[in-house]
CHARMM internal coordinates of N, CA and C (Angstrom, degrees):
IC EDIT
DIST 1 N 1 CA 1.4526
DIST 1 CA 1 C 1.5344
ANGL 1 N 1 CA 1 C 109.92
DIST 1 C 2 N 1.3825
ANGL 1 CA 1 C 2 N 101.99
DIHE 1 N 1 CA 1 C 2 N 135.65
DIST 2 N 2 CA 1.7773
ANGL 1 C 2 N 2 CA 103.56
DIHE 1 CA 1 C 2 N 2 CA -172.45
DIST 2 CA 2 C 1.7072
ANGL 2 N 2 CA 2 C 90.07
DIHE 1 C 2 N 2 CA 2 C -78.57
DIST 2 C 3 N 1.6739
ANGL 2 CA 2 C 3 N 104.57
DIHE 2 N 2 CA 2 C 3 N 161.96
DIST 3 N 3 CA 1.2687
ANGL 2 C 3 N 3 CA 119.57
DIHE 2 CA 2 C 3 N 3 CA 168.56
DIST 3 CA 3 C 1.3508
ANGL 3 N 3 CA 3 C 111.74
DIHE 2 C 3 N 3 CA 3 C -93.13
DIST 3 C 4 N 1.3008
ANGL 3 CA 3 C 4 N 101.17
DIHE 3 N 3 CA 3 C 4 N 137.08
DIST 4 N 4 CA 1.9183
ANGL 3 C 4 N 4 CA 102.11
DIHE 3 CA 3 C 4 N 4 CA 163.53
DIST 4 CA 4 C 1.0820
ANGL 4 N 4 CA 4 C 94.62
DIHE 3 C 4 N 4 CA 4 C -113.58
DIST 4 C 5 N 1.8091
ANGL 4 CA 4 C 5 N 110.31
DIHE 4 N 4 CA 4 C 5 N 155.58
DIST 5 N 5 CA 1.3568
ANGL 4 C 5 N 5 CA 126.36
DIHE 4 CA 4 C 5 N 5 CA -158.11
DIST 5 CA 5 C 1.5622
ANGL 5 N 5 CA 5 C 100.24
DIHE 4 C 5 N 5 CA 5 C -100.33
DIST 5 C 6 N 1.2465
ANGL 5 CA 5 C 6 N 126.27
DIHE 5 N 5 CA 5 C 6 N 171.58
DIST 6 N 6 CA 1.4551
ANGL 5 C 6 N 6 CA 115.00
DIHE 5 CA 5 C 6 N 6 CA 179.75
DIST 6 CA 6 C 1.4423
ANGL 6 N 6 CA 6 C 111.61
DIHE 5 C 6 N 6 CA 6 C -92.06
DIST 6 C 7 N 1.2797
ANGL 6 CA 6 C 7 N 125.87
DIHE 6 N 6 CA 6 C 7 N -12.03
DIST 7 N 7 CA 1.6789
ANGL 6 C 7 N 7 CA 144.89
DIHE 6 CA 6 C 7 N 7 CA 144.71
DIST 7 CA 7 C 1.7182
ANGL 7 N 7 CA 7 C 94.60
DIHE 6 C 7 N 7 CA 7 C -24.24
DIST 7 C 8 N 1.5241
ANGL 7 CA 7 C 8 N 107.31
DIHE 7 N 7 CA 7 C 8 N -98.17
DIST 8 N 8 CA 1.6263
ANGL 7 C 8 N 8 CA 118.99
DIHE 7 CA 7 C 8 N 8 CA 179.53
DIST 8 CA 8 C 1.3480
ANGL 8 N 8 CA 8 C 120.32
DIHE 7 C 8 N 8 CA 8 C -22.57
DIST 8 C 9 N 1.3683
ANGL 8 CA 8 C 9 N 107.90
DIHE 8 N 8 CA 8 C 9 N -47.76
DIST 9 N 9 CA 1.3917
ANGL 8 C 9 N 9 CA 114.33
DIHE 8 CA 8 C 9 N 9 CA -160.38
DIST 9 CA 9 C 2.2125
ANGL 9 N 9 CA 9 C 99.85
DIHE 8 C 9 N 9 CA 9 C -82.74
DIST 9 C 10 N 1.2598
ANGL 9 CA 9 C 10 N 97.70
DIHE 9 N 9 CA 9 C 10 N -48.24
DIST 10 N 10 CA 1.7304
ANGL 9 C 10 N 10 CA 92.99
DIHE 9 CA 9 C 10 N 10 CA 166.41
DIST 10 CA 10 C 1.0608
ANGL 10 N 10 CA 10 C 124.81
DIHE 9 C 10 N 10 CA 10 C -50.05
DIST 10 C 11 N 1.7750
ANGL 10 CA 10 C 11 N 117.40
DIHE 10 N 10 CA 10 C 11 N -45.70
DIST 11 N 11 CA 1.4928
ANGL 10 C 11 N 11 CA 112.36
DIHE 10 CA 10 C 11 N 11 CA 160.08
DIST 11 CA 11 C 1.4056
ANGL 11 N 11 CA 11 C 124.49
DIHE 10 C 11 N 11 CA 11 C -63.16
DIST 11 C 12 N 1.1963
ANGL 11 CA 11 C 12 N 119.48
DIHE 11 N 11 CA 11 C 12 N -12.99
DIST 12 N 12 CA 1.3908
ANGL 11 C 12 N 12 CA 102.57
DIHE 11 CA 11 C 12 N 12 CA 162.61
DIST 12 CA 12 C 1.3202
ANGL 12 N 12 CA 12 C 118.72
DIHE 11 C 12 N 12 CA 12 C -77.52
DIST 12 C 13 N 1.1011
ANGL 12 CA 12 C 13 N 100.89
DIHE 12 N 12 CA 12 C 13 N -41.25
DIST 13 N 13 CA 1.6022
ANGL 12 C 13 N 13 CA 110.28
DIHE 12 CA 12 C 13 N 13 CA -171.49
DIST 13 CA 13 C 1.9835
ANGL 13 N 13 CA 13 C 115.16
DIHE 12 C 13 N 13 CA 13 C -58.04
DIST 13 C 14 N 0.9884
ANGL 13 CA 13 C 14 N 77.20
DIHE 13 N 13 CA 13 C 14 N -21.41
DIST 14 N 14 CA 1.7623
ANGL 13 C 14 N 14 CA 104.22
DIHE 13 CA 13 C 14 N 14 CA 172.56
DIST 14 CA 14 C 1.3823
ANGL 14 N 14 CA 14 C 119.40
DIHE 13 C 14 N 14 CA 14 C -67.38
DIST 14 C 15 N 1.2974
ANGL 14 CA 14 C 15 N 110.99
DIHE 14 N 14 CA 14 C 15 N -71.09
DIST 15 N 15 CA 1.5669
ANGL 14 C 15 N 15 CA 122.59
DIHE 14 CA 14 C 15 N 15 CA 170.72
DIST 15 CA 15 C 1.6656
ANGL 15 N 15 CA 15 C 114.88
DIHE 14 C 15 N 15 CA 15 C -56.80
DIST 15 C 16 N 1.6934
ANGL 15 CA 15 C 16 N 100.40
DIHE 15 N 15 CA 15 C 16 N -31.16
DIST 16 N 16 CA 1.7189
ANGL 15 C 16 N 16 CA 91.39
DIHE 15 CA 15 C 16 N 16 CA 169.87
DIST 16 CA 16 C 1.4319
ANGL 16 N 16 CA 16 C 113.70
DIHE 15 C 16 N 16 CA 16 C -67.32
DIST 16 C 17 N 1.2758
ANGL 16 CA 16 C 17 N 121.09
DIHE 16 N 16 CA 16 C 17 N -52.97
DIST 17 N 17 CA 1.7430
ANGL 16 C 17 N 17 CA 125.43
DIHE 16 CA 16 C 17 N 17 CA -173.15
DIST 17 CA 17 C 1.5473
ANGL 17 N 17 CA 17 C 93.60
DIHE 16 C 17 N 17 CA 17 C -48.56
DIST 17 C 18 N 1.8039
ANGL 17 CA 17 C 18 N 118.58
DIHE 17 N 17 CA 17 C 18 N -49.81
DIST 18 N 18 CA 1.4165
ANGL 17 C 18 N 18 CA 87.32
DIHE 17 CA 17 C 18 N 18 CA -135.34
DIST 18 CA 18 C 1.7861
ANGL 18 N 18 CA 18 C 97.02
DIHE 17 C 18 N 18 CA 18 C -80.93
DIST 18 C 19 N 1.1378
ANGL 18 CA 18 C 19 N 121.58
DIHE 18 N 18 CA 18 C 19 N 36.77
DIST 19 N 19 CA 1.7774
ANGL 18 C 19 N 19 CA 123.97
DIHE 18 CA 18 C 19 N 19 CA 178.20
DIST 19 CA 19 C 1.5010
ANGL 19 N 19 CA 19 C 80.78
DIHE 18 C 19 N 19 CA 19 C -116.39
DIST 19 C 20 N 1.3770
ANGL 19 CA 19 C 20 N 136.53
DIHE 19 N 19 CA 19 C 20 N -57.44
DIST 20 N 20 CA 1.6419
ANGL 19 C 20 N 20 CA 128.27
DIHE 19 CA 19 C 20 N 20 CA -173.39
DIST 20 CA 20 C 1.4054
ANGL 20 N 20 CA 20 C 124.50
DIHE 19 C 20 N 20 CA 20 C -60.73
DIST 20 C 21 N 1.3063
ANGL 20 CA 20 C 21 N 116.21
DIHE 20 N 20 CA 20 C 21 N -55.00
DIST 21 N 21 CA 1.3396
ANGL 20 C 21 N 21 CA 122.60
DIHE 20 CA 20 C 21 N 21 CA -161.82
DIST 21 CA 21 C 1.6559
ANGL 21 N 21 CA 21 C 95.31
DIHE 20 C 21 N 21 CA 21 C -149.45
DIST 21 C 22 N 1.6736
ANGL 21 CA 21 C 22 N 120.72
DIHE 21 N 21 CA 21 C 22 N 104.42
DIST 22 N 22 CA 1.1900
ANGL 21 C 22 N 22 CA 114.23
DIHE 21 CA 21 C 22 N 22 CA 165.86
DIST 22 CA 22 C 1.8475
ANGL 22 N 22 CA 22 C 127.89
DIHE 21 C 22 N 22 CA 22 C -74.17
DIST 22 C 23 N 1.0803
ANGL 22 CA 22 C 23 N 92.43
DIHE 22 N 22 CA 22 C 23 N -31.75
DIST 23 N 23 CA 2.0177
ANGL 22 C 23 N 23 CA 95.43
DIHE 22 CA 22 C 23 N 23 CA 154.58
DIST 23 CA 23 C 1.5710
ANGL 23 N 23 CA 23 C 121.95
DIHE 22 C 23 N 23 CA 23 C -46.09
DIST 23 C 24 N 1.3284
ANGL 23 CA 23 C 24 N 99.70
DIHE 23 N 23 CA 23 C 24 N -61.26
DIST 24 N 24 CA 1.5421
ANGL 23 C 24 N 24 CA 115.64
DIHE 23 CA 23 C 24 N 24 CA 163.00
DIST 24 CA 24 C 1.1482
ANGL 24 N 24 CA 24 C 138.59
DIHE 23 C 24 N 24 CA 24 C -18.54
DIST 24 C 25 N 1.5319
ANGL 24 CA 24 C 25 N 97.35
DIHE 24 N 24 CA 24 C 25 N -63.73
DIST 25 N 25 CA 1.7661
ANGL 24 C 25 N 25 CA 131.57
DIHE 24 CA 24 C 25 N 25 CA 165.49
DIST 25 CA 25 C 1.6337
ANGL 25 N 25 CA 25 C 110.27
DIHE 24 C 25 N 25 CA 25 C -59.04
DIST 25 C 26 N 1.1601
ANGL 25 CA 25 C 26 N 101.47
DIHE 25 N 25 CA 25 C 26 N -55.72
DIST 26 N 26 CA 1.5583
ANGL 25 C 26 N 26 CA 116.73
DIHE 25 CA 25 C 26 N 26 CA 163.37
DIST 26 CA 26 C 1.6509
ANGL 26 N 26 CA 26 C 110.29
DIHE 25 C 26 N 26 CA 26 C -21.86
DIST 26 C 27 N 1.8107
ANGL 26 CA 26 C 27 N 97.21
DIHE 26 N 26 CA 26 C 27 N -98.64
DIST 27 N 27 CA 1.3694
ANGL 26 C 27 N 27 CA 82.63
DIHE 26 CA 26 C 27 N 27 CA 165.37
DIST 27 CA 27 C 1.0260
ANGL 27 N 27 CA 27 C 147.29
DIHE 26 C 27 N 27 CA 27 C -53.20
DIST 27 C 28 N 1.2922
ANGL 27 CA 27 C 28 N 125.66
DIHE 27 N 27 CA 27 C 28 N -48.74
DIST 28 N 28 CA 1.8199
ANGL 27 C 28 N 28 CA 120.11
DIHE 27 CA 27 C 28 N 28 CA 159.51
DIST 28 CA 28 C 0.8677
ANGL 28 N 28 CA 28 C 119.78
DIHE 27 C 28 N 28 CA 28 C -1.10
DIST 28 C 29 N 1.6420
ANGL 28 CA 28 C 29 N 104.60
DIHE 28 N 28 CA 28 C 29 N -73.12
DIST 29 N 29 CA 1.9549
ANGL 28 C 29 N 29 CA 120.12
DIHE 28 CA 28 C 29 N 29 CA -157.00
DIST 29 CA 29 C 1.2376
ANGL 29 N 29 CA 29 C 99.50
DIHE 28 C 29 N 29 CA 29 C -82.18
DIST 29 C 30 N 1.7113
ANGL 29 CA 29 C 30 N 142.29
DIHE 29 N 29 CA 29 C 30 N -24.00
DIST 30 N 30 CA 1.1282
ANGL 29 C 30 N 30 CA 129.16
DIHE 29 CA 29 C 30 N 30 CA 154.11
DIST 30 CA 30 C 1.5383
ANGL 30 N 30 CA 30 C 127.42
DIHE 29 C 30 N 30 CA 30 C -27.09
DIST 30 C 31 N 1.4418
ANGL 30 CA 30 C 31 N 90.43
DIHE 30 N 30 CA 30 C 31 N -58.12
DIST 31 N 31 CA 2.2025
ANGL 30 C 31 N 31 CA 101.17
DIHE 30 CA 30 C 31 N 31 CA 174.40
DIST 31 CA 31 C 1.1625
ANGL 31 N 31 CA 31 C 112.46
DIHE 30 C 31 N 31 CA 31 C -54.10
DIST 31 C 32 N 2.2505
ANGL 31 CA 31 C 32 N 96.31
DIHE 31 N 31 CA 31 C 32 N -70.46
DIST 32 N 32 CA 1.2648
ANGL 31 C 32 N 32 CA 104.25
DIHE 31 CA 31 C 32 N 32 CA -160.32
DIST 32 CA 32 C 1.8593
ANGL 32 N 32 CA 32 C 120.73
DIHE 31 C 32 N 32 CA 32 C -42.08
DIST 32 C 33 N 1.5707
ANGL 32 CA 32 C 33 N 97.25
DIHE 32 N 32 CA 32 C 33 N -49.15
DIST 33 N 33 CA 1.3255
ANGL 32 C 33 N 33 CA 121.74
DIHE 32 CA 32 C 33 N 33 CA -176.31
DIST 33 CA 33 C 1.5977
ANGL 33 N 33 CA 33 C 124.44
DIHE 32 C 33 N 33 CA 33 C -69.01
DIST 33 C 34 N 1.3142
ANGL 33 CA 33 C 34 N 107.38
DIHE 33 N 33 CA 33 C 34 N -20.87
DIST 34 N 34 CA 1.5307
ANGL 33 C 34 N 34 CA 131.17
DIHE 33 CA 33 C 34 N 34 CA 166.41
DIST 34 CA 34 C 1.3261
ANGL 34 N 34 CA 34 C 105.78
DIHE 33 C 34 N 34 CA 34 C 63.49
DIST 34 C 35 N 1.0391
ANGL 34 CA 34 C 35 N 124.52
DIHE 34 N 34 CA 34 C 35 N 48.26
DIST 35 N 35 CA 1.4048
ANGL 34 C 35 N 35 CA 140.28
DIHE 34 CA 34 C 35 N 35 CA 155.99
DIST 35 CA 35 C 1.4427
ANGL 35 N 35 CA 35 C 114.96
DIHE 34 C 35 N 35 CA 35 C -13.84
DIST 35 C 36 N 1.1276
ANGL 35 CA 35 C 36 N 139.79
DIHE 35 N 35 CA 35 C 36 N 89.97
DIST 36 N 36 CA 1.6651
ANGL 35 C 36 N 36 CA 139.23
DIHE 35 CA 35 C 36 N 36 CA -168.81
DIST 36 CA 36 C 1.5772
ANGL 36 N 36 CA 36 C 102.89
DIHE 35 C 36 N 36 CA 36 C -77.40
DIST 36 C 37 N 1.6602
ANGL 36 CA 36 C 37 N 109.40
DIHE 36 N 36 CA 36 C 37 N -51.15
DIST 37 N 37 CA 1.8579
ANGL 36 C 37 N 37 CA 113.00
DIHE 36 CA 36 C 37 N 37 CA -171.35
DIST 37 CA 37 C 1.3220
ANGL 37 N 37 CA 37 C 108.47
DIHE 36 C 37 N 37 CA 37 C -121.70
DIST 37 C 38 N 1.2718
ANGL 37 CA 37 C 38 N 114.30
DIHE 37 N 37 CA 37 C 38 N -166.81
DIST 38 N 38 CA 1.7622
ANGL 37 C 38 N 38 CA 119.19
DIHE 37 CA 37 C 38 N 38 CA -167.29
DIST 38 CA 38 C 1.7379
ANGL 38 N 38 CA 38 C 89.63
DIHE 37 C 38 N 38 CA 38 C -103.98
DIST 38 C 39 N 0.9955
ANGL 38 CA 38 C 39 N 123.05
DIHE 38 N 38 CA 38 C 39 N -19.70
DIST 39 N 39 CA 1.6958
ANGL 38 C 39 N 39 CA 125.44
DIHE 38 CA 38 C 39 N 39 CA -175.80
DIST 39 CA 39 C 2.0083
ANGL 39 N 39 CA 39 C 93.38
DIHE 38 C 39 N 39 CA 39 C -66.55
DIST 39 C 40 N 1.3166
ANGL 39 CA 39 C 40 N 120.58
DIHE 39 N 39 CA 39 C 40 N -37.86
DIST 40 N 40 CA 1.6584
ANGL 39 C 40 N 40 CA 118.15
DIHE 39 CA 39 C 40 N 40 CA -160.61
DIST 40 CA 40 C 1.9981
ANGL 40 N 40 CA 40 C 84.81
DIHE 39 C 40 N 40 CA 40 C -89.29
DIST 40 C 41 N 1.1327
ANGL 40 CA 40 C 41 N 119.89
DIHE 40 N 40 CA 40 C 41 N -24.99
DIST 41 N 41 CA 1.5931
ANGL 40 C 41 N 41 CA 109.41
DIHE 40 CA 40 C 41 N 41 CA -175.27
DIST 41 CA 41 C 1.5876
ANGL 41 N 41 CA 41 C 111.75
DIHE 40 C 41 N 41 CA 41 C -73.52
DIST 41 C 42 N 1.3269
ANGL 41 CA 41 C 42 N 82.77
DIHE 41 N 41 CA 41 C 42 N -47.20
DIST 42 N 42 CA 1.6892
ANGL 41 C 42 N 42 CA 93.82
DIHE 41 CA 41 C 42 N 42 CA -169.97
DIST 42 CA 42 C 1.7981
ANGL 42 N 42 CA 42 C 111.93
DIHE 41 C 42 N 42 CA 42 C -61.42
DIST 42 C 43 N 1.7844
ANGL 42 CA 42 C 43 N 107.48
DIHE 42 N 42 CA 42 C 43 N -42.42
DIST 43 N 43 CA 1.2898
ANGL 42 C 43 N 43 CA 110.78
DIHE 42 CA 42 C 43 N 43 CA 152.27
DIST 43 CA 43 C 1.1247
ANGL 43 N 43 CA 43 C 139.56
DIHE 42 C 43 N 43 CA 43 C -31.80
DIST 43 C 44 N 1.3265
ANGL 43 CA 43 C 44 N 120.44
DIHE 43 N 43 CA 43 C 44 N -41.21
DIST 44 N 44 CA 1.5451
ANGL 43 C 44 N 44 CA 144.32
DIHE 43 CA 43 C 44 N 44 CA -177.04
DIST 44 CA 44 C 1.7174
ANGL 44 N 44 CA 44 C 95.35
DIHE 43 C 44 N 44 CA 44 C -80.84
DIST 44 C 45 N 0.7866
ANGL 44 CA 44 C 45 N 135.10
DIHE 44 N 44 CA 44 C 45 N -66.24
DIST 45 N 45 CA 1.5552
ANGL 44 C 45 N 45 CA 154.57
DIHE 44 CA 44 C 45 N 45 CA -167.98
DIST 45 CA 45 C 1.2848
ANGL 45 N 45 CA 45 C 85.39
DIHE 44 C 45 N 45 CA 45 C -53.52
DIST 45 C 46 N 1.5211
ANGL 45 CA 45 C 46 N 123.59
DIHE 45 N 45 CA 45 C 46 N -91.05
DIST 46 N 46 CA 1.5885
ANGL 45 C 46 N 46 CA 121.05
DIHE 45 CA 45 C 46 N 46 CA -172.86
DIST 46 CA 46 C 1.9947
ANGL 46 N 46 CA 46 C 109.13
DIHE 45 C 46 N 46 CA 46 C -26.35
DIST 46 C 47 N 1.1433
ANGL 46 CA 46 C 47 N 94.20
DIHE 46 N 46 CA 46 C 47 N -71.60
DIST 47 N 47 CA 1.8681
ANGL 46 C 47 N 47 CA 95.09
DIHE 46 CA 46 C 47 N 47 CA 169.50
DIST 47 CA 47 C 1.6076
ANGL 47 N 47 CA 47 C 105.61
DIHE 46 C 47 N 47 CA 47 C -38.42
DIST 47 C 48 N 1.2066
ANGL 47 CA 47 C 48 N 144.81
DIHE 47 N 47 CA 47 C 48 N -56.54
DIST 48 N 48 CA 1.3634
ANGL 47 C 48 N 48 CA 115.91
DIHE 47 CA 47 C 48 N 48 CA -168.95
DIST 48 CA 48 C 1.1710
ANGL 48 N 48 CA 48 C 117.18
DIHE 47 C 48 N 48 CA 48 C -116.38
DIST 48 C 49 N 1.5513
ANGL 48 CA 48 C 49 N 103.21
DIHE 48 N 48 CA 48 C 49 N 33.53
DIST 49 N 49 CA 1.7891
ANGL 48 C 49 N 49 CA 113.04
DIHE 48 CA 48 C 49 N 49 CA 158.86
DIST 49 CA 49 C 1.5689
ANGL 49 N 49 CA 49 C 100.38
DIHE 48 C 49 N 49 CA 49 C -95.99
DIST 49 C 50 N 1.1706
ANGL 49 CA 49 C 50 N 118.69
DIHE 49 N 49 CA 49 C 50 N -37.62
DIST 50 N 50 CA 1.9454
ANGL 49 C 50 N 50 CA 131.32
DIHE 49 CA 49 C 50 N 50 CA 173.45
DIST 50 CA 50 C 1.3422
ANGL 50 N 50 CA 50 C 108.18
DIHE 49 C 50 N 50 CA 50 C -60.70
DIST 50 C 51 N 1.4561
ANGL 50 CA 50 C 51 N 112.03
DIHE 50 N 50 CA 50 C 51 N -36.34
DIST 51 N 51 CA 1.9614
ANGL 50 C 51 N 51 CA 104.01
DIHE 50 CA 50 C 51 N 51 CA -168.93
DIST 51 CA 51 C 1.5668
ANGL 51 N 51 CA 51 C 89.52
DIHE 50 C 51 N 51 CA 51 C -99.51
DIST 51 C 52 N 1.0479
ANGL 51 CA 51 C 52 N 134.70
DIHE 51 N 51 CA 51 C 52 N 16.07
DIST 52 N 52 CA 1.7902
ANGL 51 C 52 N 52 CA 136.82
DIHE 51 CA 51 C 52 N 52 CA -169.21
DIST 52 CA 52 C 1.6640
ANGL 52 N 52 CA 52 C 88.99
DIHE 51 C 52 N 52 CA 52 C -114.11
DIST 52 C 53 N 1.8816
ANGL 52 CA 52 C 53 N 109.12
DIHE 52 N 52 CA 52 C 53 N -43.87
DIST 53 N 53 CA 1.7514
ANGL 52 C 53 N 53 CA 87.29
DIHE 52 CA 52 C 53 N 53 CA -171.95
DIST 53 CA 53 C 1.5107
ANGL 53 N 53 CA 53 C 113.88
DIHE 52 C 53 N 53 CA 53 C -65.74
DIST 53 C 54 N 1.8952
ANGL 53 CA 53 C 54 N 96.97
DIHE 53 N 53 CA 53 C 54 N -36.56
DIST 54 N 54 CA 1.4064
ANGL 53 C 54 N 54 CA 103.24
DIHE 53 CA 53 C 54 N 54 CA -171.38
DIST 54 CA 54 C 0.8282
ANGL 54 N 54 CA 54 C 145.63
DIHE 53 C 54 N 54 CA 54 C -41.66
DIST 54 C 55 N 1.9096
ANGL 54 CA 54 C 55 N 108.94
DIHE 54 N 54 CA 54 C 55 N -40.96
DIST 55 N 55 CA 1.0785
ANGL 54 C 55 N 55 CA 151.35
DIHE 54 CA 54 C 55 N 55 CA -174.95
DIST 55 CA 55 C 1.5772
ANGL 55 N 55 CA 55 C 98.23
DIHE 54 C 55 N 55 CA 55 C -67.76
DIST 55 C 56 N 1.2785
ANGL 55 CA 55 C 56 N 126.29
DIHE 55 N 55 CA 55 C 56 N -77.69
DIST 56 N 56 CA 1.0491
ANGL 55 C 56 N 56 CA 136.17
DIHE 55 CA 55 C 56 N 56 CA 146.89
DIST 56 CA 56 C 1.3401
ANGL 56 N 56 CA 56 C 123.55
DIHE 55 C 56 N 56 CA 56 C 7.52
DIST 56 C 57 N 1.6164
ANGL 56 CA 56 C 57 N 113.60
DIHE 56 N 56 CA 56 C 57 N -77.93
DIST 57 N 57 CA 1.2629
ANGL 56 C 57 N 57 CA 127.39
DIHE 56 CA 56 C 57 N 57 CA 165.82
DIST 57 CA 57 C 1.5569
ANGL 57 N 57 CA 57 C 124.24
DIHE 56 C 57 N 57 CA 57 C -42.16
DIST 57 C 58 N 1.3822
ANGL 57 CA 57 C 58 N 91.49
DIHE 57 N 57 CA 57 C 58 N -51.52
DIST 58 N 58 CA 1.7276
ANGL 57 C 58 N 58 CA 88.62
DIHE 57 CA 57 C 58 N 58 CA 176.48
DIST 58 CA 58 C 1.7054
ANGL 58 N 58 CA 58 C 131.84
DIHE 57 C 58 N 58 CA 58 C -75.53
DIST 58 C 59 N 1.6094
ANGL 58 CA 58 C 59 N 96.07
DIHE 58 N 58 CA 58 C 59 N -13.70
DIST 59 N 59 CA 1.2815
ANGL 58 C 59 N 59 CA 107.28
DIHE 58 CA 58 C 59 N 59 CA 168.26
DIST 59 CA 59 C 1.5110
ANGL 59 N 59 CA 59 C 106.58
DIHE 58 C 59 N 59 CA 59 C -71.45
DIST 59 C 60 N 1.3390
ANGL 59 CA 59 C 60 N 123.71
DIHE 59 N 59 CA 59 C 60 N -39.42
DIST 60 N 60 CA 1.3179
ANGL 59 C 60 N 60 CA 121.87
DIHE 59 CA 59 C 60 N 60 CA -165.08
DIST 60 CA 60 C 1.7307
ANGL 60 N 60 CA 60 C 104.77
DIHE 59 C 60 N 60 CA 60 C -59.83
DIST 60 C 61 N 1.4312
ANGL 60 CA 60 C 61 N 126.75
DIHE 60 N 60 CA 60 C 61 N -58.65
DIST 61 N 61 CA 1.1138
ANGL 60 C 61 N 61 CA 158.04
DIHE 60 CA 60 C 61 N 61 CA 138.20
DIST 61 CA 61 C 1.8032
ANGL 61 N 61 CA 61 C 86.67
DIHE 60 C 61 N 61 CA 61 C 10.25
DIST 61 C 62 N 1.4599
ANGL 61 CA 61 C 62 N 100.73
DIHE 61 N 61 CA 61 C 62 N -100.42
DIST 62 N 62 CA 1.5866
ANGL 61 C 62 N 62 CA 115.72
DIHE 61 CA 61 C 62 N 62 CA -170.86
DIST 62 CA 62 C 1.7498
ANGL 62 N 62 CA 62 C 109.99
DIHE 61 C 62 N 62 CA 62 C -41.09
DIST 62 C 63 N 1.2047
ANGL 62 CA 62 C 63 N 111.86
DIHE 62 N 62 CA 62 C 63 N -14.08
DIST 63 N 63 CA 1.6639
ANGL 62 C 63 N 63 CA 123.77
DIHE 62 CA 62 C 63 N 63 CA -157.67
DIST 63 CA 63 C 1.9642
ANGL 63 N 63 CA 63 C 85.93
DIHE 62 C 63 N 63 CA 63 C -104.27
DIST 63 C 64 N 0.6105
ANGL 63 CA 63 C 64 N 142.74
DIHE 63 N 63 CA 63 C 64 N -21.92
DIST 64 N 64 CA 1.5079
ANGL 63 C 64 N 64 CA 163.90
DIHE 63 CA 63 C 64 N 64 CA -111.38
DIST 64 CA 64 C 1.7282
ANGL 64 N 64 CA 64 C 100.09
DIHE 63 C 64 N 64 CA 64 C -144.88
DIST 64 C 65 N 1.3272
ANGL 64 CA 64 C 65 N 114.47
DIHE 64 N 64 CA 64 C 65 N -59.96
DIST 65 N 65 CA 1.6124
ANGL 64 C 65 N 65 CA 140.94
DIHE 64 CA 64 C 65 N 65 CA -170.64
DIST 65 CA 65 C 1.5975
ANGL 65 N 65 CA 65 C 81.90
DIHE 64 C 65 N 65 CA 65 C -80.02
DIST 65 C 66 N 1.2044
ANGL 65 CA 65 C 66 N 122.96
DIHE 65 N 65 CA 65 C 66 N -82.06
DIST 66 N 66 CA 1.5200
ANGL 65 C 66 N 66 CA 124.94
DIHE 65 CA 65 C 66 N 66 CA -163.03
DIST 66 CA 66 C 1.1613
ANGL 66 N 66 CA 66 C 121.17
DIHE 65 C 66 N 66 CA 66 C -40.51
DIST 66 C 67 N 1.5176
ANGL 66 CA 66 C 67 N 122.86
DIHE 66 N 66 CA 66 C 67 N -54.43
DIST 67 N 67 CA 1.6439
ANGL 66 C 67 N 67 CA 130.41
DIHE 66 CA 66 C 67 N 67 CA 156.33
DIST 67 CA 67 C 1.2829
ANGL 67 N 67 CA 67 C 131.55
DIHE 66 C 67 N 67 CA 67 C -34.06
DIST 67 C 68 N 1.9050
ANGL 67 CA 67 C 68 N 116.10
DIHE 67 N 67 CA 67 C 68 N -26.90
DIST 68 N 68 CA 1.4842
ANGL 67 C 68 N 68 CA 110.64
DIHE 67 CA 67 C 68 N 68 CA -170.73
DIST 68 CA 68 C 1.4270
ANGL 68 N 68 CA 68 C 97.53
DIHE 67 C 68 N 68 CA 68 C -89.84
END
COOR INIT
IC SEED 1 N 1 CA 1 C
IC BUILD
């Protein structure tokens, strides 16, 4: 049996929260990621307030397409 590293497995665990619970993810990636200052949190945060509008955005788009 191959090994998975506990690296891999946090990033997964990561990408699952951050579709479930973006607080969640929050903390997680705080640990997993070992966050030293509020400059590397807030970094993280900015990134999934941008992939949250995007996401967002493109749903609107598809929501938009589907209606006509």
């Amino acid at each position: 049996d191959p090994e998975v590293s506990s690296q891999a497995i946090g990033e997964m665990v990561m990408e699952r929260l951050k579709k479930l619970d973006e607080v969640a993810y929050v903390r997680f990636a705080s640990v997993h990621r070992q966050f030293r200052d509020i400059q590397t949190l807030m970094d993280e945060l900015a990134k999934l307030l941008n992939e949250s509008v995007t996401d967002n955005n493109s749903r609107s788009s598809e929501d938009i397409r589907a209606n006509m």
